[in-house]
Backbone as XML, in Angstrom:
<?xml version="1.0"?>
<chain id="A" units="angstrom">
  <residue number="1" name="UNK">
    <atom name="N" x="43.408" y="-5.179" z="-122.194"/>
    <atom name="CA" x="42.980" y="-5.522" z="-120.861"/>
    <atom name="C" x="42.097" y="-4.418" z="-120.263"/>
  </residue>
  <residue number="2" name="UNK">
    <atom name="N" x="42.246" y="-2.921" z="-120.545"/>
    <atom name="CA" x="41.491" y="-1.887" z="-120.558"/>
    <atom name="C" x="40.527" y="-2.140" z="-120.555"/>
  </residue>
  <residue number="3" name="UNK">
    <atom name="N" x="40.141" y="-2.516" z="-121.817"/>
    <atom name="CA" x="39.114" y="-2.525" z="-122.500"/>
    <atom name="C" x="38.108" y="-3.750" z="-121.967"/>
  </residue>
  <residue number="4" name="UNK">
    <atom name="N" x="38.445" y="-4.464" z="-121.515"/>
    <atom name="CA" x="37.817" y="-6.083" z="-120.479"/>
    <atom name="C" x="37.342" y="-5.249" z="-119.794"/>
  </residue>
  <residue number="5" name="UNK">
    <atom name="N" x="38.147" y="-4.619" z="-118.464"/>
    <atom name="CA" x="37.707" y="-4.351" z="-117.600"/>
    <atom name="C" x="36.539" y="-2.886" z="-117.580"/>
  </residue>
  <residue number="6" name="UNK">
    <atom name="N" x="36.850" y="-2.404" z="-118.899"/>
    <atom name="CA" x="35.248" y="-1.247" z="-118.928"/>
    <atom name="C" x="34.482" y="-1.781" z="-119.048"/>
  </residue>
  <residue number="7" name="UNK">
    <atom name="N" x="34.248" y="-2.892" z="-120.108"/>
    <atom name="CA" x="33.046" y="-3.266" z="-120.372"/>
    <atom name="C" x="32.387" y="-4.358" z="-119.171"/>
  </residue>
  <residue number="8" name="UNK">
    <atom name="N" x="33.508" y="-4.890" z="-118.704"/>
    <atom name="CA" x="32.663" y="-5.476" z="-117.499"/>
    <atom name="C" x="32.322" y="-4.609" z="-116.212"/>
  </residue>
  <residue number="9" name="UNK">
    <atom name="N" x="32.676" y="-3.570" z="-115.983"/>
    <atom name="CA" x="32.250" y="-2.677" z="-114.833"/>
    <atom name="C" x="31.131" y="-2.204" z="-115.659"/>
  </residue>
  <residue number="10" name="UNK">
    <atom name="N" x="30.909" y="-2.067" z="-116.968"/>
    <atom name="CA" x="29.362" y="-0.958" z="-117.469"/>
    <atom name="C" x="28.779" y="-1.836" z="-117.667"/>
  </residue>
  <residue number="11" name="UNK">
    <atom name="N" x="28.688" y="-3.586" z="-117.770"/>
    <atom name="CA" x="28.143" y="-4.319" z="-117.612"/>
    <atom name="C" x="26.887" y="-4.867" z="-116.232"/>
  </residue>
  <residue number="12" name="UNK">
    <atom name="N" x="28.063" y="-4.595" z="-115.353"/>
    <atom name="CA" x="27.737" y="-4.498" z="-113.949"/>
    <atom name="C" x="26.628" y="-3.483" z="-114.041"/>
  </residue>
  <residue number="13" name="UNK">
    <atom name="N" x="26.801" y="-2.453" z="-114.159"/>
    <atom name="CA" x="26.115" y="-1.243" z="-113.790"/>
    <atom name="C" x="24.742" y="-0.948" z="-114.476"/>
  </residue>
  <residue number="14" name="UNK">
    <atom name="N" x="25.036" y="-1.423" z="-115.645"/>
    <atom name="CA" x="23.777" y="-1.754" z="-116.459"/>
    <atom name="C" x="22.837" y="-2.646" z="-115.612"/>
  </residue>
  <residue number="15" name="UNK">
    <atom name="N" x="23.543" y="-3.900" z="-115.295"/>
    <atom name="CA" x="22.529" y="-4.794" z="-114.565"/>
    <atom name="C" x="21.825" y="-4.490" z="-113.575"/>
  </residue>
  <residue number="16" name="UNK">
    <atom name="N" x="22.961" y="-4.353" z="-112.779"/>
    <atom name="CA" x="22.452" y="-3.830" z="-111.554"/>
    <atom name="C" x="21.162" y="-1.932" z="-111.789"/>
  </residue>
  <residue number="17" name="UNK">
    <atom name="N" x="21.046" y="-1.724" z="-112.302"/>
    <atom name="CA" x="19.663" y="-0.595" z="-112.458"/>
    <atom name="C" x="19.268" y="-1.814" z="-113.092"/>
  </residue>
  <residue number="18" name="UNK">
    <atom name="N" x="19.063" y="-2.342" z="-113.889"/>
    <atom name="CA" x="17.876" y="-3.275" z="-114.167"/>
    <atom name="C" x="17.036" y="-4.084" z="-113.482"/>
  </residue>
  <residue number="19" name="UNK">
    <atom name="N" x="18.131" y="-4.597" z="-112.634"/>
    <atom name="CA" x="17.660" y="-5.446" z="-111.126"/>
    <atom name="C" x="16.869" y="-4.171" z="-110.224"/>
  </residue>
  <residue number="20" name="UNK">
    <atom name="N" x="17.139" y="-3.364" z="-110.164"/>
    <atom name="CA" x="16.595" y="-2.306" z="-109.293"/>
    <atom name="C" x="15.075" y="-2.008" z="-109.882"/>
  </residue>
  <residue number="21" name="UNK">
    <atom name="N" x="15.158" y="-1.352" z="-111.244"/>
    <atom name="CA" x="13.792" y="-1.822" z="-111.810"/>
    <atom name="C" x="13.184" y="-2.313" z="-111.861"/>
  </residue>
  <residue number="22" name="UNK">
    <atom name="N" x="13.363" y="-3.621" z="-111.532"/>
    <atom name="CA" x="12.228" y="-4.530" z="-111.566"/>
    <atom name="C" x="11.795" y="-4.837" z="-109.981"/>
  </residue>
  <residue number="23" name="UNK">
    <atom name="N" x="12.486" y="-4.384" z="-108.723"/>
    <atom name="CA" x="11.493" y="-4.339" z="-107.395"/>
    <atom name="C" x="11.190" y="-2.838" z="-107.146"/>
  </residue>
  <residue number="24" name="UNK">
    <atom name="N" x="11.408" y="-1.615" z="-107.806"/>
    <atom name="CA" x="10.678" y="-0.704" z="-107.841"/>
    <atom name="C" x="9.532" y="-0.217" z="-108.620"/>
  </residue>
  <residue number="25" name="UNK">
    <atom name="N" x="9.660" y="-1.254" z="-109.991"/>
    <atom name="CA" x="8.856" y="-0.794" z="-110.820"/>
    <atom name="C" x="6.996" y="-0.780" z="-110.638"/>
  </residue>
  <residue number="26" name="UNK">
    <atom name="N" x="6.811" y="0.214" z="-111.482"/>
    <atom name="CA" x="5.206" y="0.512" z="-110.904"/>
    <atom name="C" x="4.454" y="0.136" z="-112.264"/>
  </residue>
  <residue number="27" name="UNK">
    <atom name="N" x="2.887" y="-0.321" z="-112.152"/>
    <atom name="CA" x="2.435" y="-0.614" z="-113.295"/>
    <atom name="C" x="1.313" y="-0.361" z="-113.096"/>
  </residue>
  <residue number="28" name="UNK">
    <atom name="N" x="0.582" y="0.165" z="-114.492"/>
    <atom name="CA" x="-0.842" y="1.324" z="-114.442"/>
    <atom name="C" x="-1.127" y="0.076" z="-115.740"/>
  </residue>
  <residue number="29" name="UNK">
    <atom name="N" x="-2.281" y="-0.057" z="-115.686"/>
    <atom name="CA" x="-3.933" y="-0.408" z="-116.078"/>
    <atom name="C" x="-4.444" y="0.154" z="-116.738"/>
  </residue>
  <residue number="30" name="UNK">
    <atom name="N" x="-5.648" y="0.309" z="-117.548"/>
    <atom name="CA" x="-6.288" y="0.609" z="-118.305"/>
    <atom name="C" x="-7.773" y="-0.101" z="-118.279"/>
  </residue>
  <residue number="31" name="UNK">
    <atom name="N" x="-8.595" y="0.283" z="-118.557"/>
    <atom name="CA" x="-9.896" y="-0.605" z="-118.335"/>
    <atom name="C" x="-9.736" y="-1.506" z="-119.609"/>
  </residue>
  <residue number="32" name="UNK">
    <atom name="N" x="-9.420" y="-0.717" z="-121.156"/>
    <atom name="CA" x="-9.109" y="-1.793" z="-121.995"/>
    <atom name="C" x="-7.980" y="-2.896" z="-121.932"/>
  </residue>
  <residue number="33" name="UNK">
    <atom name="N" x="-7.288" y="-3.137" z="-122.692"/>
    <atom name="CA" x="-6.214" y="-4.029" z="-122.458"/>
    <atom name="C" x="-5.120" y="-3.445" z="-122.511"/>
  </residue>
  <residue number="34" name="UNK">
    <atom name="N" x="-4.718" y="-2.628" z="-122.198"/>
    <atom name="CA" x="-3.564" y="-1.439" z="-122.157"/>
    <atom name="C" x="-2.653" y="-1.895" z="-120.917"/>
  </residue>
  <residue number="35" name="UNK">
    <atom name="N" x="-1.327" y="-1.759" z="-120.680"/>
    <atom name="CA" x="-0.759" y="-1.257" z="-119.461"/>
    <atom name="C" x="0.552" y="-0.642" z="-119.578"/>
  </residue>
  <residue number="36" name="UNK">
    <atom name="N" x="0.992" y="-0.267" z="-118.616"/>
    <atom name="CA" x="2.060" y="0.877" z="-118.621"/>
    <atom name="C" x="3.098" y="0.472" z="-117.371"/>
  </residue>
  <residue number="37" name="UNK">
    <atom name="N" x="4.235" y="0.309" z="-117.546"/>
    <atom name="CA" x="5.302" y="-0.160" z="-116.568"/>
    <atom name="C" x="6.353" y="0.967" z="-116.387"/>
  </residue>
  <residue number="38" name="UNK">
    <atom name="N" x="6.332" y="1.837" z="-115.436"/>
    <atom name="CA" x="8.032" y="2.841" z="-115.200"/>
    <atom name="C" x="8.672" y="2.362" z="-114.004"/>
  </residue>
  <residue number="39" name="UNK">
    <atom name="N" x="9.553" y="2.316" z="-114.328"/>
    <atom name="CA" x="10.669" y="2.668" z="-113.753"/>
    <atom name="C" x="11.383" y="4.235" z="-113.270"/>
  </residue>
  <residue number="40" name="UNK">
    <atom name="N" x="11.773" y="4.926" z="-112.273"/>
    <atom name="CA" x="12.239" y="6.001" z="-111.731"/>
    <atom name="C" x="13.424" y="5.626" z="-111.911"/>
  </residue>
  <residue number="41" name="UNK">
    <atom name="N" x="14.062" y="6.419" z="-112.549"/>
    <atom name="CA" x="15.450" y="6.826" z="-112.971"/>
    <atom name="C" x="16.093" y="7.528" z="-111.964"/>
  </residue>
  <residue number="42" name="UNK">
    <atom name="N" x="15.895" y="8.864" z="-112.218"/>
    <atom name="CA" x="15.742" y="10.190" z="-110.878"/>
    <atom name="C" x="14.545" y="11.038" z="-111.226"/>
  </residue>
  <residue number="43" name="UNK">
    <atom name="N" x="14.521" y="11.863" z="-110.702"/>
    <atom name="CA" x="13.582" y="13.292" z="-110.624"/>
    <atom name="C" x="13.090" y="13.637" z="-112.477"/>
  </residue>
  <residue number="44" name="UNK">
    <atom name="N" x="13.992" y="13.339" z="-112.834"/>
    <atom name="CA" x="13.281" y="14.241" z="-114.531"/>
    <atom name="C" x="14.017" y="12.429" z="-115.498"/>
  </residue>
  <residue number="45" name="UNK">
    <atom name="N" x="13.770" y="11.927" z="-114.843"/>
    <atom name="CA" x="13.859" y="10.368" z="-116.339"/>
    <atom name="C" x="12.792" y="9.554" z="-115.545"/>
  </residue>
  <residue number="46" name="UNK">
    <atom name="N" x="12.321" y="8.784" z="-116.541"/>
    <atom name="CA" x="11.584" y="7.308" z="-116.409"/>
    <atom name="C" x="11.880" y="6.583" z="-117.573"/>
  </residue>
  <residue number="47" name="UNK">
    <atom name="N" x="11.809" y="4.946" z="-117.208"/>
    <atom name="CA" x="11.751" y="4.536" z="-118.290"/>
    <atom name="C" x="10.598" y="3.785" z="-118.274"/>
  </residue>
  <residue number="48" name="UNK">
    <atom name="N" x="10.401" y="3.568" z="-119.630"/>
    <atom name="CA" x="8.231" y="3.248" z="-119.681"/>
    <atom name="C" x="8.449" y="2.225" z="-120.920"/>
  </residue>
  <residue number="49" name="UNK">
    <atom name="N" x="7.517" y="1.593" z="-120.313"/>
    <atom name="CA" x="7.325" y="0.140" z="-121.436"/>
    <atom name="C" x="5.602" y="-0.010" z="-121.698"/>
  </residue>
  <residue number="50" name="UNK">
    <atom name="N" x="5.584" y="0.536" z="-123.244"/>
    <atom name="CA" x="3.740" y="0.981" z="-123.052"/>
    <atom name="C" x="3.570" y="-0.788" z="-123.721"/>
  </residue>
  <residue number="51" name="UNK">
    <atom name="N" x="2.179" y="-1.124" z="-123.958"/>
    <atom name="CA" x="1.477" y="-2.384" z="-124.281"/>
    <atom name="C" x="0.259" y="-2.047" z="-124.763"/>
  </residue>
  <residue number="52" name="UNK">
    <atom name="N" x="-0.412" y="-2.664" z="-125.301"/>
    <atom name="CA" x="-1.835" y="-2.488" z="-125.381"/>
    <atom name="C" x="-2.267" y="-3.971" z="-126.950"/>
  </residue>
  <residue number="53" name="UNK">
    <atom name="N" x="-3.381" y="-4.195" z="-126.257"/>
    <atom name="CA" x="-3.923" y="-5.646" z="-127.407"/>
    <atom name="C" x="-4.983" y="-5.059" z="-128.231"/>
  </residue>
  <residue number="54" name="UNK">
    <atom name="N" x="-5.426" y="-5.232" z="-129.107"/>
    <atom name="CA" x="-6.085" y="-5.073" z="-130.077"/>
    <atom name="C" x="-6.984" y="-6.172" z="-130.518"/>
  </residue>
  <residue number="55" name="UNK">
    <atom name="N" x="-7.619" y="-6.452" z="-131.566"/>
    <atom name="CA" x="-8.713" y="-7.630" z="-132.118"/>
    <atom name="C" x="-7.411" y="-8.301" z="-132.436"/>
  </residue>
  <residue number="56" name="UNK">
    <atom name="N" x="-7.758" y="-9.877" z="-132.429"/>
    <atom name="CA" x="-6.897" y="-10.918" z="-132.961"/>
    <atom name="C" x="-5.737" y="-10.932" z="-132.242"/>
  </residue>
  <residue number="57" name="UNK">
    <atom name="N" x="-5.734" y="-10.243" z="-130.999"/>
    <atom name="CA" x="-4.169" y="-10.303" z="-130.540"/>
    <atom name="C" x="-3.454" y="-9.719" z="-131.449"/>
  </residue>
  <residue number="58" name="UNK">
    <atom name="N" x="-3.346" y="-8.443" z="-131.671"/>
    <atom name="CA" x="-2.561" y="-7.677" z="-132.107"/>
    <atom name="C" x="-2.488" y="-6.551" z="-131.243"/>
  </residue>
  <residue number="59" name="UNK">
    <atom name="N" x="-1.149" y="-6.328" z="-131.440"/>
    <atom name="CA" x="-0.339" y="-5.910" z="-130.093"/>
    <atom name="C" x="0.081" y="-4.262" z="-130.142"/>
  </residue>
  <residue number="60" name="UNK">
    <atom name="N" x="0.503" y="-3.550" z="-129.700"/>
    <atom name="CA" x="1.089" y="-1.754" z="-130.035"/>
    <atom name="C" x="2.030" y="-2.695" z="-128.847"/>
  </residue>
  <residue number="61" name="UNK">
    <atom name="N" x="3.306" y="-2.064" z="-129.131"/>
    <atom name="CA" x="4.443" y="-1.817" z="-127.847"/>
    <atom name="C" x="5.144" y="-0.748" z="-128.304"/>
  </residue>
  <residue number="62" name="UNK">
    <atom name="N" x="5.682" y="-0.102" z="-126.925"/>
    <atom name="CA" x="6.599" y="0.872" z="-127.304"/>
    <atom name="C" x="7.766" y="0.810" z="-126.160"/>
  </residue>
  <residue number="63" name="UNK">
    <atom name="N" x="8.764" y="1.197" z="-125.562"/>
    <atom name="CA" x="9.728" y="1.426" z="-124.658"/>
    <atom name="C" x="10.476" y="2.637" z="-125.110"/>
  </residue>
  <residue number="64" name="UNK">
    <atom name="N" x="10.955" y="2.951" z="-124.054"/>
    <atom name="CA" x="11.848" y="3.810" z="-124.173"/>
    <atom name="C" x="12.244" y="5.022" z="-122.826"/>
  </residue>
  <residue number="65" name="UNK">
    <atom name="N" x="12.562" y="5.733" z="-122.947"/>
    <atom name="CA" x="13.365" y="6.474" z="-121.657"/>
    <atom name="C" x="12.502" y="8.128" z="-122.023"/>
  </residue>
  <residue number="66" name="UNK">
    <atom name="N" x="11.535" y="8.383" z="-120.768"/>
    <atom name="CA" x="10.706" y="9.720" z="-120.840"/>
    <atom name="C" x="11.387" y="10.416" z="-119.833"/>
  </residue>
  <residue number="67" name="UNK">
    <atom name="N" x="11.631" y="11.789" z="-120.531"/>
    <atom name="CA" x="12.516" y="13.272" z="-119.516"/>
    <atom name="C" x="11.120" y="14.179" z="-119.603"/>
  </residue>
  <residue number="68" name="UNK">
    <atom name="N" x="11.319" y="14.574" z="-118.277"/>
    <atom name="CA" x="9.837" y="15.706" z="-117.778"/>
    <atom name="C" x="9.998" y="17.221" z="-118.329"/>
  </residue>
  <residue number="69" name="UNK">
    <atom name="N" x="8.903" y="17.232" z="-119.053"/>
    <atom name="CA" x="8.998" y="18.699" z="-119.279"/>
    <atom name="C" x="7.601" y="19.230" z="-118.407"/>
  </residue>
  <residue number="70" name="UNK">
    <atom name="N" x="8.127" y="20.360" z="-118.039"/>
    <atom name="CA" x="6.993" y="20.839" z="-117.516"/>
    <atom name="C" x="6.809" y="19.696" z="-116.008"/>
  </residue>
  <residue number="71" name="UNK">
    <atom name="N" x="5.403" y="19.200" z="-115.969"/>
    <atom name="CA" x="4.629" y="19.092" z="-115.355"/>
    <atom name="C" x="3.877" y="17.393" z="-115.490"/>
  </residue>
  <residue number="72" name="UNK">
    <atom name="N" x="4.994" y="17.112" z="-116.958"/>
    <atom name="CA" x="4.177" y="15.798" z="-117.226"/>
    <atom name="C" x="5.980" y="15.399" z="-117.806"/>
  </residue>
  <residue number="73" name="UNK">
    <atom name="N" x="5.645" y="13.972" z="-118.043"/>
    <atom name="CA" x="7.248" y="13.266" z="-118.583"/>
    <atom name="C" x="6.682" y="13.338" z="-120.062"/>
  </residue>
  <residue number="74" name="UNK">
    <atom name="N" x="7.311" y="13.174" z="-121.029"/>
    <atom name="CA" x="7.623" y="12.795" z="-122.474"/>
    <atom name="C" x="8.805" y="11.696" z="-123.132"/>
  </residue>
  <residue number="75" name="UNK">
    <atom name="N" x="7.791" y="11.261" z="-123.579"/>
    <atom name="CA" x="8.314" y="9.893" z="-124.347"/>
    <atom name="C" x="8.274" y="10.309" z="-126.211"/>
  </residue>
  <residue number="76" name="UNK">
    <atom name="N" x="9.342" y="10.579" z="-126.506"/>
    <atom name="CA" x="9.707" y="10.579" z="-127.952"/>
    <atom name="C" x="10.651" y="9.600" z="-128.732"/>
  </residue>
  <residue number="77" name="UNK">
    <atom name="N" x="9.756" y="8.446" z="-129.517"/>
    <atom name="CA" x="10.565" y="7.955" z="-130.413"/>
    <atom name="C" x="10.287" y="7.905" z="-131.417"/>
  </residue>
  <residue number="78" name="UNK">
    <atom name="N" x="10.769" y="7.938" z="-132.545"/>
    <atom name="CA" x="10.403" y="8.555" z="-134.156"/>
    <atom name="C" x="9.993" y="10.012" z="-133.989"/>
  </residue>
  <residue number="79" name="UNK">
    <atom name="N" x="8.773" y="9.905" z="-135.049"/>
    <atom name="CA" x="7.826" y="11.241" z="-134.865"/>
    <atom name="C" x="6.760" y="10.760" z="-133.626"/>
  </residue>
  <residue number="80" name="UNK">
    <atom name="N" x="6.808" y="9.675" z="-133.049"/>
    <atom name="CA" x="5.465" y="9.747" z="-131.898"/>
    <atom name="C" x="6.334" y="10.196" z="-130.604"/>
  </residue>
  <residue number="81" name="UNK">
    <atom name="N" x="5.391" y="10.743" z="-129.826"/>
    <atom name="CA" x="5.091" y="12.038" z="-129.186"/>
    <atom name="C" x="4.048" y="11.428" z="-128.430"/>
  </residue>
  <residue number="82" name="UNK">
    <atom name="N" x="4.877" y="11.102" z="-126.732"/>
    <atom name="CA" x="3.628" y="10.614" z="-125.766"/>
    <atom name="C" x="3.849" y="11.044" z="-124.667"/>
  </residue>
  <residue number="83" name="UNK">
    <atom name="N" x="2.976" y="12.000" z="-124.109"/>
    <atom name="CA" x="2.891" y="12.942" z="-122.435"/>
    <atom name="C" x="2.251" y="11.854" z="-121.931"/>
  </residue>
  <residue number="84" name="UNK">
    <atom name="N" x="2.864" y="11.905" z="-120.534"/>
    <atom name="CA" x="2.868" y="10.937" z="-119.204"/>
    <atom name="C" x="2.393" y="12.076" z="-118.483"/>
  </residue>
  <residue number="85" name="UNK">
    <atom name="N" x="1.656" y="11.908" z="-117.419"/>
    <atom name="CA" x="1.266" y="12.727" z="-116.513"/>
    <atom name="C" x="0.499" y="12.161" z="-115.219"/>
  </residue>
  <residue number="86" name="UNK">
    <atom name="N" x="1.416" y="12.387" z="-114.128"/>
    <atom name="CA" x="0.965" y="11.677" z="-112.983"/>
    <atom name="C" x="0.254" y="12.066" z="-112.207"/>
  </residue>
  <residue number="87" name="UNK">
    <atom name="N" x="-0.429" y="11.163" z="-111.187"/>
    <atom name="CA" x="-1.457" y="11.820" z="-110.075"/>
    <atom name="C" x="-1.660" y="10.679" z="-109.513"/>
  </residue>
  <residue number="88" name="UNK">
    <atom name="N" x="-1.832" y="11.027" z="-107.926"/>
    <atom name="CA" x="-1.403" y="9.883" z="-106.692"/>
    <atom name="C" x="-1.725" y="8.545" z="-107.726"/>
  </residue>
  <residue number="89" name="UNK">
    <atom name="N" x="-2.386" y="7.599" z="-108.371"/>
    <atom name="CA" x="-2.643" y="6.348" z="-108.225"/>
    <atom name="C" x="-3.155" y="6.437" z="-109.691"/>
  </residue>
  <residue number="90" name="UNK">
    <atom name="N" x="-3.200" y="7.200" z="-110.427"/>
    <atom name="CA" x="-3.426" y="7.788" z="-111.704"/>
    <atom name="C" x="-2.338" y="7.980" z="-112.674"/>
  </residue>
  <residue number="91" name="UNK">
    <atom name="N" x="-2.144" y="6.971" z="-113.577"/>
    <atom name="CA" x="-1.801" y="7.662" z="-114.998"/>
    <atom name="C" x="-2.216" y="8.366" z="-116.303"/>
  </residue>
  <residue number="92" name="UNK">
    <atom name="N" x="-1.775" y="9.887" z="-116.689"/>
    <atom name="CA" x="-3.016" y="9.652" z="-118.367"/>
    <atom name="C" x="-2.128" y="9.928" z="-118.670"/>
  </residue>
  <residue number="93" name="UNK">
    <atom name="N" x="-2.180" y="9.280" z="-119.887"/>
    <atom name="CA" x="-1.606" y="9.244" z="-121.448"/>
    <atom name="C" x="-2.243" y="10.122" z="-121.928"/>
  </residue>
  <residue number="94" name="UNK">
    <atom name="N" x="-1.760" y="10.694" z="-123.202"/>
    <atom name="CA" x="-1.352" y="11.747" z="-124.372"/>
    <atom name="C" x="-1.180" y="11.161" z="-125.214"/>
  </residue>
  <residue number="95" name="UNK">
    <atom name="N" x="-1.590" y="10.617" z="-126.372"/>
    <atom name="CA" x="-0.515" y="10.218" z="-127.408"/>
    <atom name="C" x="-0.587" y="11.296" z="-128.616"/>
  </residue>
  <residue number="96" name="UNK">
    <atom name="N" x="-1.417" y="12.489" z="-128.498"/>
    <atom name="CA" x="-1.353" y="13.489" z="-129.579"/>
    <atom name="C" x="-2.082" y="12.997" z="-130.909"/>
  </residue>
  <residue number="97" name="UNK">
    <atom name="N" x="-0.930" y="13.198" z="-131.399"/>
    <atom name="CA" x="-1.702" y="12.509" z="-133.217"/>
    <atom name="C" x="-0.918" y="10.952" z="-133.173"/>
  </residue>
  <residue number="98" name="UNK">
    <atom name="N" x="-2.917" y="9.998" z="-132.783"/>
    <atom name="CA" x="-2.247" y="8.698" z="-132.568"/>
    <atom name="C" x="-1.539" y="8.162" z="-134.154"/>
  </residue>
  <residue number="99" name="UNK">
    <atom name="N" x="-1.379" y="8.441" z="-135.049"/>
    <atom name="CA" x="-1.152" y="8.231" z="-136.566"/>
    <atom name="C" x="0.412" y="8.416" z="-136.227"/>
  </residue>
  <residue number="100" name="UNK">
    <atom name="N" x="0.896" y="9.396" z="-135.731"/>
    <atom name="CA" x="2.826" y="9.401" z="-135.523"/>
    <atom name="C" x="2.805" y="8.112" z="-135.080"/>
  </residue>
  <residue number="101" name="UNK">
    <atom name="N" x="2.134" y="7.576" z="-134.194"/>
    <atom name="CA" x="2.387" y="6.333" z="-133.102"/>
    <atom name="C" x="2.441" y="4.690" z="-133.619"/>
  </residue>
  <residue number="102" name="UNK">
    <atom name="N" x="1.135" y="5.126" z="-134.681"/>
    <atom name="CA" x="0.686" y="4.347" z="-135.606"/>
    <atom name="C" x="2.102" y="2.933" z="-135.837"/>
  </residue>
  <residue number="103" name="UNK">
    <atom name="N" x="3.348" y="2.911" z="-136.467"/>
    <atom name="CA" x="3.787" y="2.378" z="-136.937"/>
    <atom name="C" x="4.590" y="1.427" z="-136.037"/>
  </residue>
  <residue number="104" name="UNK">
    <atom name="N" x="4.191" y="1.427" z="-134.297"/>
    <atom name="CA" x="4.827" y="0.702" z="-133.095"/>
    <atom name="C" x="3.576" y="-0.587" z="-132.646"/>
  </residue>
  <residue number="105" name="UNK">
    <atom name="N" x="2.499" y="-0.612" z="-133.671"/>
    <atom name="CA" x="1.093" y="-1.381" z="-133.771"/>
    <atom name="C" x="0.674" y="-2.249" z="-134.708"/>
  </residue>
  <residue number="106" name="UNK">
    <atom name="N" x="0.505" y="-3.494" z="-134.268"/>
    <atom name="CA" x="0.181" y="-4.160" z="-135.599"/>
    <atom name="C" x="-1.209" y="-3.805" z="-135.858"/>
  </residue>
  <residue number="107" name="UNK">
    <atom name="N" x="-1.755" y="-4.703" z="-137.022"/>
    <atom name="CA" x="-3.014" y="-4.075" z="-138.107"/>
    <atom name="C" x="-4.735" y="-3.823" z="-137.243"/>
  </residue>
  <residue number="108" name="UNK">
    <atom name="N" x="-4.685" y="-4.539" z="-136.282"/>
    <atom name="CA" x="-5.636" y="-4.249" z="-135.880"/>
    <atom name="C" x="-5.457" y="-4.096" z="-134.046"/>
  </residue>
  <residue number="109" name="UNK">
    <atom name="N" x="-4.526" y="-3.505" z="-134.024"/>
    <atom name="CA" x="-4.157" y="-2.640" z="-132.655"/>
    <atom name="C" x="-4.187" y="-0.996" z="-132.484"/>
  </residue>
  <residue number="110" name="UNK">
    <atom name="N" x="-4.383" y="-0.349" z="-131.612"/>
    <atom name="CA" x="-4.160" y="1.148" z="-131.729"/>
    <atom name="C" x="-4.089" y="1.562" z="-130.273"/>
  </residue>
  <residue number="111" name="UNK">
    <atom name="N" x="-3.527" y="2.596" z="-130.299"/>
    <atom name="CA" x="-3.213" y="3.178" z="-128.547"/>
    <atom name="C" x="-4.623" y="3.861" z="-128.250"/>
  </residue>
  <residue number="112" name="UNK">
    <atom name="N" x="-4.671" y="3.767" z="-127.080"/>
    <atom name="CA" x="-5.829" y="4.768" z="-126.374"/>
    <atom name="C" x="-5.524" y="5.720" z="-125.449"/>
  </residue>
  <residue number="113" name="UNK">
    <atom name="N" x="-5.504" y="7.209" z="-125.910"/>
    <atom name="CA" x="-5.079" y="7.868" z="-124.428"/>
    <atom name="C" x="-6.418" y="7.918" z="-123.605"/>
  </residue>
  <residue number="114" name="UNK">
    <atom name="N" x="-6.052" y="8.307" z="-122.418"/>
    <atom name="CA" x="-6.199" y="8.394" z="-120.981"/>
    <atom name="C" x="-6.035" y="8.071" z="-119.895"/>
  </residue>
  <residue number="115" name="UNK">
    <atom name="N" x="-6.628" y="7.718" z="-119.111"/>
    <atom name="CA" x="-6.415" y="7.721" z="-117.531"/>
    <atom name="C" x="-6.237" y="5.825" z="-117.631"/>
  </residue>
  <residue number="116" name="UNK">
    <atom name="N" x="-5.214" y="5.718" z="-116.479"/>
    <atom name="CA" x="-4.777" y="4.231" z="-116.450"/>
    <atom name="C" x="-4.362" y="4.278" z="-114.998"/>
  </residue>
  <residue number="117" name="UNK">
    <atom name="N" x="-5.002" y="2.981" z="-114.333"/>
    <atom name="CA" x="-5.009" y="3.300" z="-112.817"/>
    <atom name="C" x="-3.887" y="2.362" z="-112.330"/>
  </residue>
  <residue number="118" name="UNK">
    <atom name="N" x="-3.157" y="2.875" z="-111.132"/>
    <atom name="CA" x="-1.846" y="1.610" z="-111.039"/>
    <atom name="C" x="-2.216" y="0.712" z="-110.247"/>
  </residue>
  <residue number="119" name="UNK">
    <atom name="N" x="-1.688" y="-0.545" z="-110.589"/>
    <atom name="CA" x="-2.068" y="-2.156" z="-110.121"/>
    <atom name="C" x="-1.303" y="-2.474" z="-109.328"/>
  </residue>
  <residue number="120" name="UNK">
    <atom name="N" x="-0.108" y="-1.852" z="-109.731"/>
    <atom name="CA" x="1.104" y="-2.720" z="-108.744"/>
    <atom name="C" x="2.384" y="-1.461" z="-108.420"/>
  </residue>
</chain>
């Protein structure tokens, strides 16, 4: 009976930040077909849901939960390695060596860093 009642209170709690995410969440642009969705966690988390289209509709996605170092957030999953870095109405991307990133892209998709302006 323990055990009911944890998982339905971390159930709850899960949801509820999800619901919260989605009327706080902010979303940055790209002139190509790129966009970028965070969510504010607190002060040093975001969580970021990258996109971007390619020829033929082929797609890159990535998600995941970025902690700030420094001056910019970081997003690490696998070996890819992606700096976030904000400014009033301004996002740029980092993606370093886009080849770590490479394997979150189908065949004729690829990430583009830079500047991505927010829409919403």
């Amino acid at each position: 009976m323990k055990y009911i009642l944890l998982i339905s209170l971390l159930s709850q709690i899960l949801f509820s930040q999800e619901f919260e995410c989605e009327t706080k969440k902010k979303v940055y642009q790209s002139i190509s077909s790129s966009w970028i969705e965070v969510c504010t966690i607190s002060d040093t988390i975001i969580k970021v849901s990258l996109s971007t289209m390619g020829g033929n509709y082929h797609t890159c996605n990535l998600e995941g939960v970025a902690k700030k170092e420094g001056q910019s957030f970081v997003l690490k999953e696998r070996q890819c390695k992606v700096n976030l870095k904000f400014s009033k109405d301004v996002l740029n991307l980092d993606f370093g060596s886009e080849s770590e990133c490479r394997h979150f892209c189908g065949m004729r998709a690829s990430w583009v860093s830079g500047k991505h302006k927010r829409i919403r």
